[in-house]
MARRO-698416 format. One line per 5 residues: their letters; for each residue z, x, y of N, C-alpha, C. Coordinates in steps of 0.001 Angstrom, whole numbers, plus 524288, in hexadecimal, padded with zeros to 5 digits. Atoms other than C-alpha are relative to their C-alpha. Example, Ala and Ser with C-alpha at 12.3 -4.5 7.8 and 13.67 -1.06 7.14 Angstrom:
as> 80000:8037A:7FB5A:81E78:8300C:7EE6C:80000:80384:804B0  7FFC4:7FCCC:7FB5A:81BE4:83566:7FBDC:802DA:7FCFE:80442
This chain:
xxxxx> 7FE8A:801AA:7FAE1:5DB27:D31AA:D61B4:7FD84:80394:8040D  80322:7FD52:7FA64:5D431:D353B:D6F28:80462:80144:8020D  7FC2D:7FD83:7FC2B:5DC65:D3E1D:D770B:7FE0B:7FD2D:804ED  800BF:80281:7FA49:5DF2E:D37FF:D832C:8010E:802D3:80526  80150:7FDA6:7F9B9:5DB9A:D3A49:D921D:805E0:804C7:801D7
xxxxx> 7FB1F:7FD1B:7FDE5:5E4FD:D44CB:D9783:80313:7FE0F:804E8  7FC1D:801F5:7FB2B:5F160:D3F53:D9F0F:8022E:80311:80291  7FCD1:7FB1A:7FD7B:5F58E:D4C7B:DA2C5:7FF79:80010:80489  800C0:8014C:7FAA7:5F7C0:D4AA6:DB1C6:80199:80535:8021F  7FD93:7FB36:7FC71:5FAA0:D5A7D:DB5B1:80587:80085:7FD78
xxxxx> 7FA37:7FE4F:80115:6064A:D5FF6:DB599:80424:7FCF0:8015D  7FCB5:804B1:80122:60E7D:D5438:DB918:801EB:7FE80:7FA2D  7FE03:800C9:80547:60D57:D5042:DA901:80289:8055F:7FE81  7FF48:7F9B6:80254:60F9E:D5D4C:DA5C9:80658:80035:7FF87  7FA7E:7FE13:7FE85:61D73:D5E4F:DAD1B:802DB:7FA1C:7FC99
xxxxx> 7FCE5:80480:80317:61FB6:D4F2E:DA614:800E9:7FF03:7F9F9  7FEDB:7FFA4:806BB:61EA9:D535F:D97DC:7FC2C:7FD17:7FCFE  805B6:80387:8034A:610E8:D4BA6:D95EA:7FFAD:803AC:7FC56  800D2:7FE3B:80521:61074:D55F9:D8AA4:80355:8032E:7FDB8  7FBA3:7FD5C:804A9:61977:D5B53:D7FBC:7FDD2:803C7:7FDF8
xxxxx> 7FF9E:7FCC4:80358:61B10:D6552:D7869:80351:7FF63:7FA27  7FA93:802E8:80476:621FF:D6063:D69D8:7FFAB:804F4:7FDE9  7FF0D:7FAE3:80204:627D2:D6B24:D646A:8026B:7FDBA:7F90D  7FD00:80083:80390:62AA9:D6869:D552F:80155:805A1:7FB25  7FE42:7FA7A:8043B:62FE0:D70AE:D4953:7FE4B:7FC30:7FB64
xxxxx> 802EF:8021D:804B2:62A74:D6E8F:D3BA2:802E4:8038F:7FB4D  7FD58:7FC72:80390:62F8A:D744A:D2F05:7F9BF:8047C:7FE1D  80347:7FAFB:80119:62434:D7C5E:D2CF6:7F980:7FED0:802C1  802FF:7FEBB:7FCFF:6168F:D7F28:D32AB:7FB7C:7FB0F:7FCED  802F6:80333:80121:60EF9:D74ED:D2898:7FF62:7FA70:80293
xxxxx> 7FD85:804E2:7FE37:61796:D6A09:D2D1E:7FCE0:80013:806CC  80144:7FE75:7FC1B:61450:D6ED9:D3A4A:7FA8B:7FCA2:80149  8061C:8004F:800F5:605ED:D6E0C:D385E:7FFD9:7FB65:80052  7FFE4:8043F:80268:605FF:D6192:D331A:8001C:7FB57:8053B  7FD4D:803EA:7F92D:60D3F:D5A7A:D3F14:7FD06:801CA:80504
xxxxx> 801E9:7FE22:7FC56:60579:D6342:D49AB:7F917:7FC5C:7FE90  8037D:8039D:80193:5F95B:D5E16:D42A6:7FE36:7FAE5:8006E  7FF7A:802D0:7FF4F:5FC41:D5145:D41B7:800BB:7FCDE:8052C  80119:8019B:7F8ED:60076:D4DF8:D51A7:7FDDE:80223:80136  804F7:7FD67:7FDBB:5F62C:D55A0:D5684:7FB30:7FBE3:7FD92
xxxxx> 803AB:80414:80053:5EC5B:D4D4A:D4D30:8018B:7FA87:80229  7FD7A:805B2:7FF20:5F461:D4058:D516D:7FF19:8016E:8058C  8017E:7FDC4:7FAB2:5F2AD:D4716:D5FB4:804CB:7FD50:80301  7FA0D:7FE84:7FE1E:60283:D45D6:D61C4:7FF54:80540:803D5  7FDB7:7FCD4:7FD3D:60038:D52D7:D65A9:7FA87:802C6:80102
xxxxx> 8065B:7FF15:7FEC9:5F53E:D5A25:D6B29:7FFC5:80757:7FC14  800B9:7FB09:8053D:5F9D9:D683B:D625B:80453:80233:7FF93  7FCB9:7FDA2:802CB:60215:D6EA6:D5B66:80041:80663:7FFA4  80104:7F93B:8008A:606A7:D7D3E:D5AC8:80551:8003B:7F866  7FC16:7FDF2:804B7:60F6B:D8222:D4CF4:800FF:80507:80055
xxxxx> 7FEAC:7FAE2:7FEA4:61717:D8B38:D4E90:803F0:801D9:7FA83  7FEBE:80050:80472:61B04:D9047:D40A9:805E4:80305:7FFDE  7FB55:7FE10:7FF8A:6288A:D95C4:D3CB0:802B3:8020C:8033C  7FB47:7FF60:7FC1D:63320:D9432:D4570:80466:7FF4D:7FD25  7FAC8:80121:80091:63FDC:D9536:D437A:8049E:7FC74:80181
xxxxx> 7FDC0:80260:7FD87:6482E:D8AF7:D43F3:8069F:7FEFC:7FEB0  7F941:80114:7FF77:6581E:D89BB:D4752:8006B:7F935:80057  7FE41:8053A:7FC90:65DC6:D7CD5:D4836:8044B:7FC3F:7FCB3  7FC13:80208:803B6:66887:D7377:D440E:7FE9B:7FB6B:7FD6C  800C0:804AE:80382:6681F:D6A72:D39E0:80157:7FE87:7FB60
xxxxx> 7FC3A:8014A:801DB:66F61:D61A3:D324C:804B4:803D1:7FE8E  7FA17:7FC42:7FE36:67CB5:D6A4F:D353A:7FE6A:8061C:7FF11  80025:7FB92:7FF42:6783A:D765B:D34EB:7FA53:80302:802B3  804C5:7FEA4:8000C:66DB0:D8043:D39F6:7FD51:800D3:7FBB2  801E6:7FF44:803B1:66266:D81BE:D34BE:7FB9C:803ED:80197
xxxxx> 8035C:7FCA7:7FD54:656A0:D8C08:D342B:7FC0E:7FE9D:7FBDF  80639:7FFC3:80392:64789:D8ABE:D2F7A:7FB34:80088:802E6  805A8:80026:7FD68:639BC:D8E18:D3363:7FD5C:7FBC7:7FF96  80254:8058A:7FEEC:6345F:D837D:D3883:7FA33:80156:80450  805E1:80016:7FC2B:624F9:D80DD:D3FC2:800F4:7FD69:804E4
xxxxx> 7FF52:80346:7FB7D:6248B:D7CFD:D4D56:7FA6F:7FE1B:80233  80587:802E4:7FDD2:61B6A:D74CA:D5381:80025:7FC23:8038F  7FD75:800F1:7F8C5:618C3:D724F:D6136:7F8CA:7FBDF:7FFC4  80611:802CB:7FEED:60E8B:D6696:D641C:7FFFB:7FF26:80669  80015:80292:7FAA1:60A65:D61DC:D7219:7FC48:7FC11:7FFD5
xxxxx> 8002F:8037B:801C8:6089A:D565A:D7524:80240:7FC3A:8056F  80144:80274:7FB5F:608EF:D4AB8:D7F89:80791:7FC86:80052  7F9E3:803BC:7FF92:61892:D449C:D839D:7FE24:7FB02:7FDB1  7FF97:806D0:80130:61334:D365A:D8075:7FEEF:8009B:7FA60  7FFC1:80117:804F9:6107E:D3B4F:D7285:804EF:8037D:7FC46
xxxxx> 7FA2F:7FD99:8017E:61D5A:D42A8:D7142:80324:7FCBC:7FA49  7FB83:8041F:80389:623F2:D35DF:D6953:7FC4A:7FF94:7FA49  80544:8027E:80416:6173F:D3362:D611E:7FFDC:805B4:7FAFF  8006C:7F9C2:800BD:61788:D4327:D5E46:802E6:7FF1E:7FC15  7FC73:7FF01:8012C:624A8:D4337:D5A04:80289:7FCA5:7FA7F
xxxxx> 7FF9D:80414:804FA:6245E:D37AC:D514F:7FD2C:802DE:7FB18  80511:7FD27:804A3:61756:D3E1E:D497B:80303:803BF:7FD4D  7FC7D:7FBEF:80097:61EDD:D48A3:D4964:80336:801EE:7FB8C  7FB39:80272:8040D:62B2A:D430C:D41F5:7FD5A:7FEC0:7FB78  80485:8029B:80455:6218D:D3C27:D37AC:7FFC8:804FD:7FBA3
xxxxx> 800BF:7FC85:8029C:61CA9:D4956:D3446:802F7:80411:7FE34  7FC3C:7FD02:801D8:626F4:D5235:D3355:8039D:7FFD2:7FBDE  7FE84:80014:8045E:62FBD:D5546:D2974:80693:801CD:8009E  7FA53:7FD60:7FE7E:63C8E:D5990:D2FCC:802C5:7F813:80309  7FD88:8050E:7FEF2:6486F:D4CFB:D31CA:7FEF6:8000E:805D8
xxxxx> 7FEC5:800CB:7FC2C:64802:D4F84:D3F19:7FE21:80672:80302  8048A:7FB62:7FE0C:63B87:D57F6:D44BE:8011E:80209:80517  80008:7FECF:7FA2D:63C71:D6060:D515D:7FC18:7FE3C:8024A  803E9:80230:7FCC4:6342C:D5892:D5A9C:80146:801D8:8055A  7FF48:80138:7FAEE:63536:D5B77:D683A:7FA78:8003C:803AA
xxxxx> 80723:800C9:7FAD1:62B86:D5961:D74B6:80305:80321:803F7  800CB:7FD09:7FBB2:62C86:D62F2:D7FED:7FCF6:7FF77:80428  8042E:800D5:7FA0C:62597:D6048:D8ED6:7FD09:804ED:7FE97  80286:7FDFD:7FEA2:61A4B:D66FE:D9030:8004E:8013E:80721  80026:802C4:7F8F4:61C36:D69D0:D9FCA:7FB7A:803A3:802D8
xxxxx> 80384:7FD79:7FB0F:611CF:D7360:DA349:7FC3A:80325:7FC2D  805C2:7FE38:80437:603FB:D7A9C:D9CC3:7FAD3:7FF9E:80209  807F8:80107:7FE49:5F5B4:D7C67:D9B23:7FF70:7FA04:8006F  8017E:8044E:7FD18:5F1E8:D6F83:DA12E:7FAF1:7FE8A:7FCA7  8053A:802EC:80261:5E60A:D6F48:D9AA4:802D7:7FF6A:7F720
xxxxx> 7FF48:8018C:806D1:5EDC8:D71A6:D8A2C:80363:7FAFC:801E3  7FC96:803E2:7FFFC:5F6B1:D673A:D8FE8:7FC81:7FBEC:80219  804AE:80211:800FF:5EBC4:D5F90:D9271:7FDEE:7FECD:7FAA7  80271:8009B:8042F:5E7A8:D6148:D85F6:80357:7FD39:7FDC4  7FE54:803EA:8019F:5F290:D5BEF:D7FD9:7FFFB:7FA94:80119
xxxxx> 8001F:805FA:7FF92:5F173:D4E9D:D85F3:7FA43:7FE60:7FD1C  80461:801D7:8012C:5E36C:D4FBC:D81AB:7FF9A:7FE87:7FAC7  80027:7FDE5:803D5:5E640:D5273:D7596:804A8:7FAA7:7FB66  7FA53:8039F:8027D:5F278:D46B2:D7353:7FC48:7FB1F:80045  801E8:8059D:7FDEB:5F1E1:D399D:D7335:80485:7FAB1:7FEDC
């Protein structure tokens, strides 16, 4: 797929969340790989960072729980947020994956640029 023309209109999109940040968690750094790989070649996302053993708290099914888990932060365009998130699900391996999207509201103008160049 041809990356398409840049819609980035200034800092107007900027402050409207024309680009995300998905923040997910992975059970380990292969899994990681794998999924960062994959939407980036599908061009869901324009890149991926891994960020390897973290620690993670959290509750589940009735009790806490604790394990090192991979994190992985893509960016990436709001209109492919849903498309993202689906791929996402597919690949993972956890009942119920941390997905979230975060506004982008302000940045280098020209890497945020790049991501639109870079999506599609």
């Amino acid at each position: 797929m041809e990356p398409q023309e840049n819609p980035l209109n200034g800092a107007q999109d900027l402050v409207n969340g024309a680009l995300q940040v998905i923040y997910v968690t992975t059970p380990n750094r292969e899994a990681a790989l794998t999924i960062a790989k994959t939407v980036v070649s599908e061009r869901l996302a324009a890149c991926a960072n891994v960020l390897d053993r973290v620690s993670s708290i959290y509750w589940w099914e009735g009790a806490v729980q604790e394990d090192t888990e991979t994190v992985l932060i893509l960016k990436t365009r709001r209109t492919l947020v849903d498309s993202l998130t689906a791929r996402i699900k597919t690949l993972h391996s956890y009942d119920c994956p941390c997905v979230v999207a975060l506004n982008i509201e302000n940045g280098n103008v020209d890497f945020l640029t790049w991501i639109f160049s870079e999506t599609s």
